[in-house]
N, C-alpha and C positions, 0 to 999 in steps of 0.2 A: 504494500500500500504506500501510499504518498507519503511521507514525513512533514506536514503542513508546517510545521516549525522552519523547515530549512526555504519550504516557498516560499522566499522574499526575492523580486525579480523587479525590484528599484532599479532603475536606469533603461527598462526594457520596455517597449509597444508593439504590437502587433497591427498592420497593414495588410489590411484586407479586400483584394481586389477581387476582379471577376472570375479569375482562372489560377488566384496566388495568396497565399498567406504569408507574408516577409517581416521575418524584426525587423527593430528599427531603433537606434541609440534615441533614447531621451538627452544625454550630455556625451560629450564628445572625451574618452579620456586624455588625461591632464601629462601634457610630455615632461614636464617638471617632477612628476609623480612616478612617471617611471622612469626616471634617470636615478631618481632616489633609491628605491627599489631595486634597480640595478647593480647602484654603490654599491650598497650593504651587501645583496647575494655575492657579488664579485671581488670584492670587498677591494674597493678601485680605492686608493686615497682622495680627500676631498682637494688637494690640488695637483692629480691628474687629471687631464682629457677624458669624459665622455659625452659621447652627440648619439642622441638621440633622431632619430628619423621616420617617419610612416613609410613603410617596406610595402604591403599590401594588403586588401581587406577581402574578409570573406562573408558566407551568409550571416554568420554568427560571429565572427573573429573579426579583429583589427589586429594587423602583426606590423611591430616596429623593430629595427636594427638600430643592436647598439654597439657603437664604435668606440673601440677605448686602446688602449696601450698595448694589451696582449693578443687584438682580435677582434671578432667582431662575432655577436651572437642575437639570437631573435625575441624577443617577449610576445607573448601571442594573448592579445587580451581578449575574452569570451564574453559576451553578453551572458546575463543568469536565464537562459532559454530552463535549464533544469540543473537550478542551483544545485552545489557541491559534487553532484553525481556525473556531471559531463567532466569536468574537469577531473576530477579525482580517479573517474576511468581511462582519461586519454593519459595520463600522466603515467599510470599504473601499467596502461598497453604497450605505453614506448619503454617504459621501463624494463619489463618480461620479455618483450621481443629483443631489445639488446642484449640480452643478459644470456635468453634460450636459444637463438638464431641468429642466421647469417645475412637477416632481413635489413639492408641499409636504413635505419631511421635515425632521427636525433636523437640527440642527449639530451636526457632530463637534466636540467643546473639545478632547479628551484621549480616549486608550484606553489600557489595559493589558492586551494580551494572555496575559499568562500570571500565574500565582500567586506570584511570587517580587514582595510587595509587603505594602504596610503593611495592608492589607484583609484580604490572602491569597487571593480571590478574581480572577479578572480581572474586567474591570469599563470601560464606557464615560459617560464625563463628557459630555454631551451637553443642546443645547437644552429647553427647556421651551417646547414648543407650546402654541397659544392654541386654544381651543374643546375640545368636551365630545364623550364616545365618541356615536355616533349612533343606540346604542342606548337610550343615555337618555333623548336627546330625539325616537326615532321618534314616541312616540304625541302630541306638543306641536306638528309641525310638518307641513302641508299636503300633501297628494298632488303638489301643485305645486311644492314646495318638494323632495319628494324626488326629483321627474324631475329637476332641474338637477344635485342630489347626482348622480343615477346617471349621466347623460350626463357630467358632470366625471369620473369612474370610465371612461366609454368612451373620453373623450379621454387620460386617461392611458395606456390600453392601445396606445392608436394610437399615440403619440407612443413608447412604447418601441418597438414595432416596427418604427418608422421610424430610430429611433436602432440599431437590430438589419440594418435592409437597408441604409443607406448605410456611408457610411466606417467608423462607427465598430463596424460587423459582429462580434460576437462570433463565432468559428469552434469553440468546442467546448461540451459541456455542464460545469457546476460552477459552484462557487461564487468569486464575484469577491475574486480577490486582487494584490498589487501585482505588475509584470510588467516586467521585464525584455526581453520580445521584439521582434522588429523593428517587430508591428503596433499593440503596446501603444506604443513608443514615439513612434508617432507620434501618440498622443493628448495634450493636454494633462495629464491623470490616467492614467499609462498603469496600466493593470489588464488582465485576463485573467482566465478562469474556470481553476481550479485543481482542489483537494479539491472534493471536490463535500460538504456538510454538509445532514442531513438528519434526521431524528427516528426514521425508521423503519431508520437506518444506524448510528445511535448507541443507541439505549435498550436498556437493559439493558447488558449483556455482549457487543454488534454488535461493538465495534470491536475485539477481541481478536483476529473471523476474517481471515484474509489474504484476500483478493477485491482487484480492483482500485479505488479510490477517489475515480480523476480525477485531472482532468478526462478528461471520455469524448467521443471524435471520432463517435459516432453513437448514436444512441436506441439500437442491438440491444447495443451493448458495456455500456451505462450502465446498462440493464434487467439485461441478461444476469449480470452482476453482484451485481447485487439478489437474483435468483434464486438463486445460488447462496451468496450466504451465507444467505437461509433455509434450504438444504437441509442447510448444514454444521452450521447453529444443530440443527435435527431431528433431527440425527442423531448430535449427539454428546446429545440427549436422550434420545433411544431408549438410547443404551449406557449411559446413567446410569441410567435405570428398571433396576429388577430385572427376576429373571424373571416372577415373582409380581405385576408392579403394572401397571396398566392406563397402555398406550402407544400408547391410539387416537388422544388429540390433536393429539401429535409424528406418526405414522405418517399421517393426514389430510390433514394442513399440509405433509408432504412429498410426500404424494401429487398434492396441489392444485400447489406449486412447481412438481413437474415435467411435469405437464401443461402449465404457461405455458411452461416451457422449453422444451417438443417443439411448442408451438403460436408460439415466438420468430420462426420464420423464413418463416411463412405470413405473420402478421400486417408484418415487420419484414423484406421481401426482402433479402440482403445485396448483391446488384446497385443498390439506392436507397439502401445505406447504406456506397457506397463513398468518397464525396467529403465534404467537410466542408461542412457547410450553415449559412448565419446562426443565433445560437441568442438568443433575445431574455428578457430579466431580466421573471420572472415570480413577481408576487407569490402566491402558493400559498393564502394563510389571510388575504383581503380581506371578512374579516366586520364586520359594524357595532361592534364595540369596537375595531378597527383604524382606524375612519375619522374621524377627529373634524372637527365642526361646527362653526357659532357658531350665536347665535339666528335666525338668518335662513334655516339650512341648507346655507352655503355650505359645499365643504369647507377646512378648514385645514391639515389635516395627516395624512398615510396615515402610521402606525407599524407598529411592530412588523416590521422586515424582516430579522431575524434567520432563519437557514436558506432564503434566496432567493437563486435562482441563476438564471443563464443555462439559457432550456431550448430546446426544439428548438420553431419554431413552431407546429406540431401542438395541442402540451400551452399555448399559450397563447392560444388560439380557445375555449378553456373557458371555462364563464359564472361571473365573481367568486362566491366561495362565498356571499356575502348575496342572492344571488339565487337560490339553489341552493334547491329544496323541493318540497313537493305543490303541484301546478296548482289552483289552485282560479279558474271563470271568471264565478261569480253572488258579487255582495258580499255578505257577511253582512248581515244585519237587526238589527238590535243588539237590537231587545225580543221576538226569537224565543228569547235567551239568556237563561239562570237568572240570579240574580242570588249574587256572590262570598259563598260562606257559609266558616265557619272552618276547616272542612278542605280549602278551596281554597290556604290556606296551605302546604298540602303536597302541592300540584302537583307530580308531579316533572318534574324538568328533564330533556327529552330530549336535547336538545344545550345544550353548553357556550356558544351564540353565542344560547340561546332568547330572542326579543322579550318570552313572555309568563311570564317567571320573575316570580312573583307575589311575590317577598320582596324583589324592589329594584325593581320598576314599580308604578308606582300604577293599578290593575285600574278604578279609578272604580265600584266598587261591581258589575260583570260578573263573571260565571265569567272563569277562565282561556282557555275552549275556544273562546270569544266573540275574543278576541286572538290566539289560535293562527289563527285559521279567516280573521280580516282579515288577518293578517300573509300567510298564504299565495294570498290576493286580491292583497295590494299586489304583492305580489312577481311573480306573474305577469304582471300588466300593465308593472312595472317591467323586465320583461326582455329583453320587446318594446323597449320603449324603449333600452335599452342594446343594442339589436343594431340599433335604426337608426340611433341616434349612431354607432354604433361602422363599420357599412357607408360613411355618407357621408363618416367620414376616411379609409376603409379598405376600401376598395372587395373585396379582393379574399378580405377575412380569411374567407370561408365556402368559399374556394378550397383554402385549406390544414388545414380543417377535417375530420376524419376520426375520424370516430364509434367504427371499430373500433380505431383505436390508443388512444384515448381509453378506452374500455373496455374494452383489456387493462390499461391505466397501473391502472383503479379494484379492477380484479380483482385486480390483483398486491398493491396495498392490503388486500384485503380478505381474502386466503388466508392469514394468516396469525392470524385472529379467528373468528367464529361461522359467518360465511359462508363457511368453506374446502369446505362440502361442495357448494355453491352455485355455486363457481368450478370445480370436478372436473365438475361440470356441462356448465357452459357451455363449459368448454373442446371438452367432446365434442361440442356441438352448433355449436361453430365448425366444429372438424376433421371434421367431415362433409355440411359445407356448408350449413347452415342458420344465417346471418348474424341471429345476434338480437341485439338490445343486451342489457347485462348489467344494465340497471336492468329490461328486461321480463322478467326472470327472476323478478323481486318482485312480477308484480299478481295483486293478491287477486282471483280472479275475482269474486267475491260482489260485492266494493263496485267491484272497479277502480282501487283504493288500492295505492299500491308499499308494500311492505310484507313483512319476512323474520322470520323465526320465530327467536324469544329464545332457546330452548335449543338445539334441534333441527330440525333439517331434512330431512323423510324422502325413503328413499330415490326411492320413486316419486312420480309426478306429481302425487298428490292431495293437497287441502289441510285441514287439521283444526284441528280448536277449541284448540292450543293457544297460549301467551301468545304474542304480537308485538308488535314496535315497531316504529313508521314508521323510515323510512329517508331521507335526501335521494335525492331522485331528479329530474330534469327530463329 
């Protein structure tokens, strides 16, 4: 359950758009505040040099570089999305992963888990890794050069999993925190999955409902959970609408929830989900601005492991999100492409992790669609490849591989967005025996493009001229 004592989430707003829910700083932290802070961790004399600078901001983070005598390191400041538990698990993640593995991440210096400090914020003081997001340098560096990238990514995944089946065996789902128990104890770092921290458990006004929070001894408690505070969230919607205001959204979105819920125990037997099974630390959000390079392509450093937890092996047979997309199996031509005119400038960006966002990649004088169209070329062949690195350490990862648990995890995702009438769908077409994936719910007949409808989604099978956006799908 919640700790309401620790939900204080001063300095924190939620911005709520059509299609988004985004923090938002109430105050901006104080650079004076973390030079000080720094001091003292680093314990700089008060007259040496150190400069403080804003390095780069995330959903939830603002990370600043500090410059001083001996070097140069990062302070990562975190909005209180879910005070003391986001922090205290990423701090704890980077900590185990250097400690158990050959996984490139920072160094813990310092953390502060909670806001009672001179920033106000909590906030981790942490290494400054070498090399560049590898989004930057995808279009600079060889097809050759990205097979070693992607196979160092399969060896990482193997190497947790093997760190998941021997000793040191996580046995529940959440997120890693320090541990006290018999099995933690006998690690050198002893930890354990805990709270479980997660974006789609926090945002907004999540963590108010009481639901169970973790750590969960099997996939159906840990889902089952999920589920039902969407339905709490709905439905204290619905009582908030009048009677006069349109309560199709909320009344959809619980309709979708509880469909996954009556479809929980087909997909999720509770006879396979009686014992506690290894659960192995799974990066979630492994896209090319998590993974930095140097000039040669090597990787240097995976970040970003904030809300990564211990998951059931199932959910970590999924192919890293940078490989995630439309199949595409002919190369593009590169002079079958227009050439970048000035309203290619205003490409818009379909996803957040896009290769060919035309305002920070240099296009070389091509359309945008020219880049969209190879990127989905590399990526296909690259995934091949990451599933045969990944079989010859790991021989049996296609064993525990299950498509339909896999595509309840995307549906449960997705019911609570545009696709909820999508998921009422497919639910139905589980529960009556016809096993379809939840990505082939999306192909445009016409082209054979996965592909789901921006505003609307009718009710019957046919498909019409209006707007759509791709979707990841493989």
């Amino acid at each position: 359950m919640t700790d309401i004592s620790q939900n204080n989430q001063d300095g924190l707003e939620w911005e709520f758009g059509l299609f988004h829910t985004l923090p938002c700083w109430t105050r901006e932290p104080s650079i004076p505040a973390i030079e000080n802070v720094s001091r003292q961790c680093l314990k700089i004399p008060s007259e040496s040099p150190c400069h403080v600078s804003f390095f780069a901001g995330g959903t939830y983070n603002k990370l600043y570089r500090v410059d001083y005598t001996d070097g140069s390191v990062l302070m990562r400041v975190t909005l209180p999305v879910h005070p003391y538990h986001k922090t205290r698990g990423e701090a704890t993640t980077l900590i185990w992963l250097r400690y158990h593995t050959s996984v490139p991440v920072p160094k813990v210096i310092a953390f502060d888990d909670s806001r009672n400090n001179e920033i106000g914020f909590e906030w981790i003081l942490m290494e400054l890794m070498p090399g560049t997001p590898a989004y930057k340098a995808w279009r600079t560096i060889s097809m050759d050069q990205k097979e070693v990238m992607t196979k160092r990514i399969a060896e990482i995944q193997a190497e947790l999993y093997y760190h998941g089946k021997l000793h040191l065996a996580f046995k529940e789902i959440g997120t890693l925190h320090p541990s006290t128990t018999k099995e933690a104890a006998k690690m050198p770092i002893p930890v354990a999955p805990d709270t479980l921290v997660s974006m789609e458990r926090f945002q907004a006004y999540r963590l108010k409902y009481d639901v169970p929070r973790g750590p969960f001894r099997s996939s159906y408690t840990w889902l089952e959970s999920y589920i039902n505070l969407l339905i709490l969230e709905q439905l204290e919607a619905i009582e908030k609408l009048g009677d006069d205001e349109d309560k199709d959204d909320p009344e959809e979105i619980l309709a979708a929830a509880r469909g996954l819920l009556s479809l929980l125990p087909q997909v999720f037997p509770e006879t396979e989900e009686t014992n506690l099974t290894p659960t192995v630390l799974w990066h979630h959000d492994l896209n090319l601005r998590n993974i930095l390079v140097d000039e040669k392509g090597d990787v240097t450093a995976i970040v970003d492991w904030e809300c990564v937890s211990a998951m059931p092996i199932w959910m970590t047979t999924n192919i890293p999100r940078f490989l995630q997309g439309q199949s595409r199996l002919e190369e593009p031509i590169r002079d079958s492409y227009g050439d970048e005119t000035p309203s290619d400038l205003e490409w818009p960006r379909q996803d957040p992790d896009s290769l060919f966002d035309s305002l920070q990649l240099d296009n070389e004088g091509k359309t945008p669609l020219y880049w969209e169209h190879m990127m989905e070329y590399e990526v296909t062949k690259l995934c091949e490849v990451y599933k045969t690195r990944l079989t010859a350490l790991w021989p049996g990862w296609q064993l525990h591989n299950d498509p339909l648990k896999l595509d309840f995890y995307e549906a449960l995702m997705q019911c609570d967005g545009i696709c909820k009438k999508m998921v009422d769908k497919w639910v139905k077409q589980i529960r009556g025996g016809n096993v379809i994936r939840w990505k082939d719910m999306f192909v445009d007949r016409d082209t054979g493009l996965y592909r789901v409808k921006f505003l609307e989604i009718p009710d019957d099978d046919t498909n019409t001229d209006s707007d759509v956006v791709s979707i990841a799908a493989r």
